[in-house]
C-alpha positions in Angstrom: -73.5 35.5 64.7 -73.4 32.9 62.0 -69.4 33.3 61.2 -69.4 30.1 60.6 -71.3 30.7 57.7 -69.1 33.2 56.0 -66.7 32.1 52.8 -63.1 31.4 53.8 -60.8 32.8 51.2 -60.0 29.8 48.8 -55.7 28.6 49.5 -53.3 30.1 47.1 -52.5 27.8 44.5 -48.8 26.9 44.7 -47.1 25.8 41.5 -43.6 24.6 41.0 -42.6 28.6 39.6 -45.0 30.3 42.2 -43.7 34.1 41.6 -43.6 35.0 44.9 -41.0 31.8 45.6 -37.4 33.4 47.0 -34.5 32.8 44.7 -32.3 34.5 46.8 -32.2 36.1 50.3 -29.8 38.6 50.6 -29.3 38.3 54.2 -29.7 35.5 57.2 -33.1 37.3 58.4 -34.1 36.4 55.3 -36.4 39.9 54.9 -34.8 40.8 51.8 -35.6 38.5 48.9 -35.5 38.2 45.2 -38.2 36.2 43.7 -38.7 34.6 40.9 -41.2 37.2 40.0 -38.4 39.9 40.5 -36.5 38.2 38.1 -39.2 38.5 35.4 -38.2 42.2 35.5 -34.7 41.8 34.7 -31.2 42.4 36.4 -28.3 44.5 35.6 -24.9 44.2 37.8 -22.4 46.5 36.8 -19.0 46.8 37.6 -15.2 47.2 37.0 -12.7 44.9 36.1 -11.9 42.8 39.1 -14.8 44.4 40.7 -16.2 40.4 42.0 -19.6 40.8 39.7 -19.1 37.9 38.1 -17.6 35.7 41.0 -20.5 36.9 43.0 -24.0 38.0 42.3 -23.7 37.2 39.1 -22.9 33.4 39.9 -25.1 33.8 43.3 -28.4 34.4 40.9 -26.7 31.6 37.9 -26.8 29.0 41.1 -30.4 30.0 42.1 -31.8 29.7 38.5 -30.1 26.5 37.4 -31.6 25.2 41.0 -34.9 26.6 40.5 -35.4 24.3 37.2 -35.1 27.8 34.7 -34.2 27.1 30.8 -31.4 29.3 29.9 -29.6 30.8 26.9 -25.7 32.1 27.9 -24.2 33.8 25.3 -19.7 34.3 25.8 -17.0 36.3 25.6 -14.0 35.1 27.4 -12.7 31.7 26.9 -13.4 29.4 29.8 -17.1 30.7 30.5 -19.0 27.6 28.9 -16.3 25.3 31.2 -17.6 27.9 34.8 -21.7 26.7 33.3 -21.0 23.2 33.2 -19.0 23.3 36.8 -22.5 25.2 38.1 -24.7 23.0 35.8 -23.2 20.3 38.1 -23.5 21.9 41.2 -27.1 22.6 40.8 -28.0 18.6 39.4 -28.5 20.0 35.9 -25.7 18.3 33.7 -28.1 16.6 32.2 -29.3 19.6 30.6 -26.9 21.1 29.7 -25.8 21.6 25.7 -23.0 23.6 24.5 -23.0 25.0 21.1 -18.9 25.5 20.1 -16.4 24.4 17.3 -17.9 20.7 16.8 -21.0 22.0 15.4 -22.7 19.1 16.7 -25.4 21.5 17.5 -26.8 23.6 14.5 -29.4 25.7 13.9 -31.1 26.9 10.7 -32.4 29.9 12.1 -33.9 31.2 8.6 -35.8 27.8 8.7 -37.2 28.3 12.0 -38.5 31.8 11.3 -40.6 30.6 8.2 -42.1 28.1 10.8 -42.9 30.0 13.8 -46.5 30.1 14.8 -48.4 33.6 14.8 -50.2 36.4 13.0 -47.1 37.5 11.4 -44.9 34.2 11.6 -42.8 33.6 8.2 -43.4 37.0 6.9 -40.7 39.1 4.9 -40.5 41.3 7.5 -39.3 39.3 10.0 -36.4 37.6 8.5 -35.4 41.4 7.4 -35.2 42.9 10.7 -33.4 39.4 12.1 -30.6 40.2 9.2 -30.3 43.7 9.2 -30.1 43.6 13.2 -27.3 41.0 13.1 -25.6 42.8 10.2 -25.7 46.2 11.9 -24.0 45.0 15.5 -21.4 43.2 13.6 -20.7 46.1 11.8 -20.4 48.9 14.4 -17.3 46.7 16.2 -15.4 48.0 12.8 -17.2 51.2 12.3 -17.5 54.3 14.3 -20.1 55.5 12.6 -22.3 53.5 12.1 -26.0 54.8 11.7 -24.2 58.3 10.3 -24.1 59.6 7.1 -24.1 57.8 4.1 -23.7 54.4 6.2 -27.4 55.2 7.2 -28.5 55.5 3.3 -26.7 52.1 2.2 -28.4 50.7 5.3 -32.2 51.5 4.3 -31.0 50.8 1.0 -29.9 47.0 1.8 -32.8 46.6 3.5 -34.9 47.5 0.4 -32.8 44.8 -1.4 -33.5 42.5 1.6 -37.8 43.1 1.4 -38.3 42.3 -2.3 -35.6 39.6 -2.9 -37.1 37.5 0.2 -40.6 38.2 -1.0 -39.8 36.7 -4.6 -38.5 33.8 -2.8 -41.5 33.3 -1.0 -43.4 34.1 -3.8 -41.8 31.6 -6.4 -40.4 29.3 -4.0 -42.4 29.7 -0.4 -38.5 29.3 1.2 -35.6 31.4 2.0 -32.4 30.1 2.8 -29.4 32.2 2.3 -27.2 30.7 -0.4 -31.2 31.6 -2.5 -30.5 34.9 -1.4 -27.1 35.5 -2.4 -27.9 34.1 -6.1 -31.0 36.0 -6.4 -29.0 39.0 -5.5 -26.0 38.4 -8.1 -28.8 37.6 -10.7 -30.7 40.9 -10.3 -30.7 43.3 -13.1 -27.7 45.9 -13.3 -28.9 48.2 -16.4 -32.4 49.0 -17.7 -30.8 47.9 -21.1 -30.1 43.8 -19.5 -33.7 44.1 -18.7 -34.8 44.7 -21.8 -32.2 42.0 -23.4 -33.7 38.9 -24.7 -30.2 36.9 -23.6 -30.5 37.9 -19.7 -33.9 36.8 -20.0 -33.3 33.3 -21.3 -30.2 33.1 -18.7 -31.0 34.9 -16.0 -32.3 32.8 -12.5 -34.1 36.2 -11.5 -35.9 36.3 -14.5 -36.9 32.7 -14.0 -38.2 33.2 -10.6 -40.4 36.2 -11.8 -41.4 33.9 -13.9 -42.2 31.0 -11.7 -43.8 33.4 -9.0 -45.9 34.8 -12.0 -48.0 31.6 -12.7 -48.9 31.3 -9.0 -52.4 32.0 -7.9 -52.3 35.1 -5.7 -54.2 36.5 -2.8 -55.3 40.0 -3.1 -52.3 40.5 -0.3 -49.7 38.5 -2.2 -50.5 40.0 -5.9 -49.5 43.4 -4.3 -46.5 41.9 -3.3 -45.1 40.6 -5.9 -46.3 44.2 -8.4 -44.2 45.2 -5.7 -41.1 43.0 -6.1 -41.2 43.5 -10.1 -41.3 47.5 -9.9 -38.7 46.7 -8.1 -36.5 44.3 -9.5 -37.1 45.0 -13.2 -37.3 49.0 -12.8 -36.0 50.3 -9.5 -32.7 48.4 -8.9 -31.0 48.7 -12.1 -32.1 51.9 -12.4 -29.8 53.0 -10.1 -26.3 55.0 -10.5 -23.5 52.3 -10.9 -21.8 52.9 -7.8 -24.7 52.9 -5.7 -26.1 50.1 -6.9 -23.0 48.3 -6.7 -22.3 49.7 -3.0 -25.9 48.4 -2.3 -25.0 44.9 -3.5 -22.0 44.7 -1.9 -22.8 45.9 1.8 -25.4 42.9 1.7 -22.5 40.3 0.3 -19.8 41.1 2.9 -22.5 40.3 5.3 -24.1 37.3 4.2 -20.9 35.5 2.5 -20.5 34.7 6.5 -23.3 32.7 6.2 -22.2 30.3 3.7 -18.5 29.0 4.6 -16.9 27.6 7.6 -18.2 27.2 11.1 -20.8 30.1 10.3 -22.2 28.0 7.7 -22.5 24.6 9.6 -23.5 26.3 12.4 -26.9 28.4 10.6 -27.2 27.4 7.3 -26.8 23.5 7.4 -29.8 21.3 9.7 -31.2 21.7 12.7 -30.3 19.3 15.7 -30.9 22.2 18.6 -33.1 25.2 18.6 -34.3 27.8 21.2 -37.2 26.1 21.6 -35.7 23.5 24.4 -35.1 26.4 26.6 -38.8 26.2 26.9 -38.3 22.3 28.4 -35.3 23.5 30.5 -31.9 23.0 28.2 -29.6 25.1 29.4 -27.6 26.5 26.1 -24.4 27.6 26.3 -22.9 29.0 22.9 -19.4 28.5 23.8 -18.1 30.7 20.8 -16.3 33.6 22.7 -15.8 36.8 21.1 -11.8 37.0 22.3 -11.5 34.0 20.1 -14.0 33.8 17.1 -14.5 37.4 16.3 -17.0 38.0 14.1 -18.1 34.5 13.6 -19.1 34.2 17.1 -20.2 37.6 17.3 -22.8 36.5 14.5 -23.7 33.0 15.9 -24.4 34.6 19.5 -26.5 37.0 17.7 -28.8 34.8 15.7 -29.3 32.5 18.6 -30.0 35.4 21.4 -32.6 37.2 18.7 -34.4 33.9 18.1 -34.5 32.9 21.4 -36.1 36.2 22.4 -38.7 35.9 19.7 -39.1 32.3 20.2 -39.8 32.6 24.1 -41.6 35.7 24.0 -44.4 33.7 21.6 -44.8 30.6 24.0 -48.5 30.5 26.0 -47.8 31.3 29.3 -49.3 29.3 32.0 -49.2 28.8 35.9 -46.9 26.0 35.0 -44.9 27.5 32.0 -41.3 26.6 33.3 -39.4 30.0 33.2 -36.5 30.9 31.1 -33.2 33.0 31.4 -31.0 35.0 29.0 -27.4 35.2 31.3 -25.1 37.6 28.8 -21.7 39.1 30.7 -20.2 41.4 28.8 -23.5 42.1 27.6 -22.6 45.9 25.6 -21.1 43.1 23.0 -24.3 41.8 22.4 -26.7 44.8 22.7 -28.9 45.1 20.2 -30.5 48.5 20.8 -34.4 49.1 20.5 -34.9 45.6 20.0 -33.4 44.7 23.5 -34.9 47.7 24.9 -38.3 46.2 23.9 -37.8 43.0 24.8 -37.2 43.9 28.6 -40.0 45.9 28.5 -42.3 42.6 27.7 -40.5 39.7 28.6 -42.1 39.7 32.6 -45.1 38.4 30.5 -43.4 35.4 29.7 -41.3 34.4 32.4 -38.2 35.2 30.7 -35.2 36.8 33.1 -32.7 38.7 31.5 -29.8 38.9 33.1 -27.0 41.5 32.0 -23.1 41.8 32.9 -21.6 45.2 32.2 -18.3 47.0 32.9 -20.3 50.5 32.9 -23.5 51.6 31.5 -21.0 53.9 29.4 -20.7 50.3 27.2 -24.5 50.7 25.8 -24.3 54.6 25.4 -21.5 53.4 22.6 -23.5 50.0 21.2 -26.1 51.8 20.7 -24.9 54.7 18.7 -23.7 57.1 21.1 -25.0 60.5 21.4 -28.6 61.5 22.5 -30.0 58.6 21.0 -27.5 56.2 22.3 -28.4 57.5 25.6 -32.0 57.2 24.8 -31.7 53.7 24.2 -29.3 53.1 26.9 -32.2 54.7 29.7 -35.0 52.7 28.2 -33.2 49.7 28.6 -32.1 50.3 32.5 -35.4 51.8 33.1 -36.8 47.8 32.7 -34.0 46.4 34.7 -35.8 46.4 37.9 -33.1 45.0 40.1 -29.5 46.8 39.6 -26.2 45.4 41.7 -23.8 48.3 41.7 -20.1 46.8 42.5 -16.8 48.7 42.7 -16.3 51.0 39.6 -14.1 53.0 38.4 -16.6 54.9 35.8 -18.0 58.5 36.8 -21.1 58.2 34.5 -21.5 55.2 36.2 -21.1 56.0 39.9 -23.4 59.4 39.4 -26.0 57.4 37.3 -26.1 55.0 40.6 -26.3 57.6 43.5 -28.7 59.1 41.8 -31.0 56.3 41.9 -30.1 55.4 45.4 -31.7 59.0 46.2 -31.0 62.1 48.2 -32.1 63.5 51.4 -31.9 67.1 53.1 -29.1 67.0 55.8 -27.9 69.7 58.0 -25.0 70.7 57.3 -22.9 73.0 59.9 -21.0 76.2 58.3 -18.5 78.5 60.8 -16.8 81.4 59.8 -13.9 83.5 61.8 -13.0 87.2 61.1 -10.5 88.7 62.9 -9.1 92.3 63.1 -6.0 92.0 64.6 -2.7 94.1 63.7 -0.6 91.2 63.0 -1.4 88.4 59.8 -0.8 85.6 61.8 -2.6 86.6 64.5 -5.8 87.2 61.9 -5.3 84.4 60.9 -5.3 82.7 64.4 -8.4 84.2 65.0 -7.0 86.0 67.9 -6.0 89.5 68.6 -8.0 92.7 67.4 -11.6 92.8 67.2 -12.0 88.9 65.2 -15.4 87.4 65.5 -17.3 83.5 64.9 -20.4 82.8 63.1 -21.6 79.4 63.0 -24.6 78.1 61.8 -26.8 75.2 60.1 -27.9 74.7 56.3 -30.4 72.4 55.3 -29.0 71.0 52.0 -30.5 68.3 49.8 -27.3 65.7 49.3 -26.8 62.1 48.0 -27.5 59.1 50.1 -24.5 57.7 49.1 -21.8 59.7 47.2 -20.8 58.7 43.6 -16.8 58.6 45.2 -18.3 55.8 47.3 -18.8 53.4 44.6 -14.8 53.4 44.3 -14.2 52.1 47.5 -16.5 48.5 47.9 -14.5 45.9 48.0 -13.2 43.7 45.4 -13.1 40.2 46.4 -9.8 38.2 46.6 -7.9 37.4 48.9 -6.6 40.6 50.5 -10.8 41.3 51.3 -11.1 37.6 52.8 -12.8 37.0 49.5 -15.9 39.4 50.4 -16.9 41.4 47.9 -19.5 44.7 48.6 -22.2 46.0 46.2 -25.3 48.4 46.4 -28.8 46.7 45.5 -31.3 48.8 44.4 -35.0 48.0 43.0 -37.5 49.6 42.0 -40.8 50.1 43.5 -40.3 48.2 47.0 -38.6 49.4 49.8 -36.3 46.6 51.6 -37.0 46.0 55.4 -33.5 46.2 56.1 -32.9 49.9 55.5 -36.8 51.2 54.3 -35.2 52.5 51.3 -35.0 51.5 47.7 -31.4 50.3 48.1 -29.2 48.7 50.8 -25.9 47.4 50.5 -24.8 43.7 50.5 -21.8 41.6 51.0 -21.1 38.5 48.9 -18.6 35.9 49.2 -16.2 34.4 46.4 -15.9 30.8 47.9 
C-alpha cells in the first residue's frame, strides 16, 4: 500500500570516464571486462622475447586508452616505438594530440623550473628538487655499477645528497631560484680548507661567500633563519672540514652527474625554456619521448627519467573530479626505467587520481636487479607487483617468473592415483613383469594440493607470428574479482597480431 509513495533510487550519474565503462572485453560474451576503473590499479604484462606482449595486449589496452580520450606519457627504448604511437595515435583519431619529444628539441622542459612552481604544502621546497636529482642520478648510475647502494657507494651517496640540501637551500635563500648551471658554480665555489675560509682573498673572490652574504641581509622567517644557520655550519665549517679525498670524491660524484645537464641535447632538452610540460597530459597530449635507450644512452636514460618523475608528481597533485580526464604512463621495457620505492609508491596512490600505469617487462627478474637485488630488491620488486592489479602472463622463458605466476593463479587438492607391483618370482624379468611367484598390486588415491596451472605451462603459449596464425596466448589474472568465464582469479586469453 502506498508504493507509489516510496523514493526511487536517484539514476547513476554517467560521465564521459564513468569507472565502471569497459575498455576492453576479453571475449565476444563480453563477461570479462577491464574498466577504466581496473586500469586505475595498474597493469603488468610480462613476457619473453618474441613472446607477442607488445604486439598484443600491450597494443590491445594502447588502442583502448588512446580511444577512450586518456592523456599519456610513453617513455622508449627501441628505435621505431614513437613511429608504432603515432600509427595508433592515428588509428584511434588522436594525431592531433600527439607530441613527440626527440633530437629537435622543439619540445623542452625546465623541469627544476616547474618544481619551484608547483602548487602544494610542500611545492618548491629543497627537498623536492633533492630526491628528483638524487633519484635520476642513482638509476643512471646502477646501468654502470653493480653495486650500487653497497659499500662506500652508499656513503658518497648520503654524502652528495648533503651537498645537494644546503647548496639548493642557499640558492633559495639568496636567490629564491635553482637552476643547474647555479648549482654547479655554487659547488666549485664552496670552501675546500678551514684555512680559505678564514682567508680575506676567498672572501672578496669567492661567489659562495657572496651568496652567504646576499642570503644574510634577507628577512627570515623563524623556518627559513634555521635554514640558512643550517647552510652556513655547513658550508663555512662542515664541508671543508672534510679529509681531501672525501671531499673531493663528494664534489665530483655530484659533477659527473649534473655536467649532463648543461651540454648538448641534455641541456636543450631540461635546462633551456619550457614549450611542453606534463601538465598537458592532464588536457589529453599524448607525449611520446622518442629518445630510446639503444640509441641515446644515458642522455635518454636521463631525459625519460625527469619527465616520468615529474609527470608522476605533477598528475598525482591534480584535483580529481567526476570529470578529471584520466591519464596513462605506457613504459615497455619498463626494469630500464624503475625507480624503486618511488614507483612502488606511486602505484600504490595513483587509483586516486586516475592515472594508469602500464608496465612491459621481459621477467619480473628485471626489477629484482633495478632495484638493488637481494632481499631488498625483492622487497621492492613485491610491493610494486602487489599494486599491479591486472597481470598478463605470456610465453616465458624465466623460472622465477613462471613459479611467481602459478603461484598466483592458485592451487587446488586433486586426486592423484599411485599403483605399486611386487612380485616374487624366481626369474628378474619375470619380477619385473609382475608375473610369476607370489607378485602383488596396490593401487590407491592421494589427495594432494597442486598448481592450477604448472610453471612448465608458461613455456608453451603461443607466440604470435605466422606459424600460430598470428594468435598469441596469455594468462590474465586480477585480483580480487573472480571472472565469469572460469570463477577463478585467472583465465586464459587469446589475442591476435593483425
Amino acid at each position: 500500500m502506498f508504493g507509489w509513495l516510496r523514493s526511487k533510487p536517484a539514476p547513476r550519474e554517467t560521465t564521459p570516464w564513468d569507472p565502471q565503462t569497459p575498455l576492453i572485453r576479453w571475449d565476444s560474451s563480453g563477461n570479462d571486462v577491464l574498466t577504466l576503473g581496473d586500469s586505475y590499479e595498474n597493469v603488468l604484462i610480462t613476457g619473453r622475447t618474441g613472446s607477442g606482449k607488445s604486439s598484443t595486449s600491450g597494443k590491445m589496452i594502447a588502442l583502448a586508452q588512446l580511444e577512450a580520450g586518456f592523456g599519456g606519457l610513453v617513455l622508449t627504448v627501441k628505435p621505431g616505438e614513437a613511429a608504432m604511437w603515432r600509427e595508433q595515435c592515428r588509428q584511434t583519431g588522436r594525431l592531433e594530440d600527439l607530441r613527440v619529444v626527440d633530437f629537435t628539441a622543439n619540445h623542452r622542459f625546465n623541469f627544476l623550473q616547474e618544481l619551484q612552481s608547483m602548487q602544494g604544502d610542500d611545492a618548491g621546497l629543497t627537498e623536492n628538487i633533492v630526491s628528483l636529482l638524487m633519484e635520476v642520478g642513482q638509476i643512471g648510475s646502477r646501468q654502470t655499477s653493480a653495486s650500487a647502494g653497497q659499500g662506500d657507494n652508499a656513503f658518497f651517496q648520503q654524502a652528495c645528497r648533503t651537498l645537494l640540501r644546503n647548496c639548493i637551500d642557499l640558492l633559495i635563500l639568496a636567490e629564491g631560484e635553482v637552476s643547474v648551471s647555479n648549482l654547479c658554480r655554487l659547488v666549485s665555489a664552496l670552501p675546500k680548507s678551514m684555512d680559505q675560509v678564514r682567508s680575506e682573498d676567498w672572501r672578496k673572490s669567492s661567489p659562495c661567500y657572496r651568496l652567504l652574504t646576499k642570503a644574510d641581509q634577507r628577512a627570515f622567517t623563524p623556518r627559513q633563519q634555521r635554514d640558512y644557520e643550517a647552510v652556513l655550519d655547513y658550508v663555512m665549517c662542515d664541508f671543508p672540514s672534510l679529509a681531501d679525498r672525501t671531499r673531493s670524491s663528494i664534489t665530483a660524484t655530484f659533477m659527473a652527474f649534473a655536467d649532463l645537464f648543461q651540454r648538448g641535447l641534455l641541456h636543450n632538452l631540461l635546462s633551456t625554456d619550457t614549450t611542453l610540460s606534463p601538465r598537458e597530459i592532464e588536457d589529453g597530449k599524448i607525449i611520446v619521448i622518442d629518445l630510446p635507450l639503444k640509441v641515446t644512452g644515458e642522455v635518454g636514460l636521463t631525459a625519460q627519467l625527469v619527465w616520468k618523475l615529474m609527470a608522476q608528481r605533477i598528475l598525482e597533485r591534480r584535483a580529481v573530479t567526476s570529470r578529471t580526464r584520466p591519464a596513462f604512463i605506457h613504459i615497455d621495457e619498463a626494469q630500464f626505467f624503475a625507480s624503486g620505492q618511488s614507483d612502488a609508491l606511486f602505484a600504490t596512490t595513483c587509483r586516486s587520481a586516475r592515472v594508469s600505469l602500464i608496465l612491459l617487462t621481459q621477467s619480473i627478474s628485471g626489477f629484482v636487479t633495478a632495484f638493488g637485488g637481494g632481499d631488498m630488491g625483492q622487497a621492492l620488486t613485491d610491493q610494486l607487483l602487489a599494486n599491479l592489479s591486472t597481470k598478463i602472463i605470456h610465453a616465458t622463458g624465466d623460472t622465477g617468473t613462471a613459479e611467481w605466476a602459478a603461484e598466483l593463479c592458485g592451487r587446488d587438492y586433486r586426486m592423484l592415483c599411485n599403483m605399486s607391483n611386487s612380485a616374487g618370482g624366481t626369474t628378474d624379468w619375470a619380477a619385473m613383469a609382475g608375473i610369476g611367484g607370489n607378485g602383488q598390486a596396490t593401487s590407491g588415491l592421494t589427495e594432494s594440493l597442486q598448481y592450477e596451472i604448472e610453471p612448465r605451462e608458461f613455456a608453451y603459449l603461443r607466440t604470435g607470428g605466422a606459424r600460430n596464425s598470428f594468435l598469441a596466448d596469455a594468462i590474465l589474472i586480477r585480483s580480487g574479482v573472480p571472472f565469469t568465464s572460469t570463477g577463478r582469479t585467472w583465465r586464459p586469453i587469446t589475442l591476435s597480431q593483425k
